[in-house]
N, C-alpha and C positions, 0 to 999 in steps of 0.2 A: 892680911894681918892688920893693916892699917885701917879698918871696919872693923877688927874684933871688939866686945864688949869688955876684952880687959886691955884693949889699948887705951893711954888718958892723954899720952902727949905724941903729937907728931911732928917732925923739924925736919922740914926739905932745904937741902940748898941747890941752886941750880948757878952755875956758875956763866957770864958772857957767851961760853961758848956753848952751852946747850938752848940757848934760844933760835931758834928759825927762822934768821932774818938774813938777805942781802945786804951786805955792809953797806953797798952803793945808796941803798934805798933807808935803810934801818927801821922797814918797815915789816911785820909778820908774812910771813910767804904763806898762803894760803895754798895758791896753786902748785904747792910742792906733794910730787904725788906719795910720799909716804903720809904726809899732813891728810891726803884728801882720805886716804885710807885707813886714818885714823877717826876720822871723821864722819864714815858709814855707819848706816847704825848698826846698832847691834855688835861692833868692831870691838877687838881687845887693841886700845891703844899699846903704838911701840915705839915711838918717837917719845923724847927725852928733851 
């Protein structure tokens, strides 16, 4: 929907708790295996 030609505006929020980080670290977890599975090609991301 958010690629049709009659969508004009799109407005995500994504709030603290959907980032993918280790608080310890506060750095992006890469090696988190849904991330990496999101990350294949050709993958329908699912992680949020």
């Amino acid at each position: 929907m958010m690629a049709a030609p009659s969508t004009r505006v799109v407005s995500l929020t994504i709030t603290e708790g959907g980032y993918n980080f280790p608080h310890a670290t506060g750095e992006f977890d890469f090696d988190n295996p849904a991330v990496v599975r999101d990350l294949a090609p050709s993958a329908v991301p699912r992680t949020g």
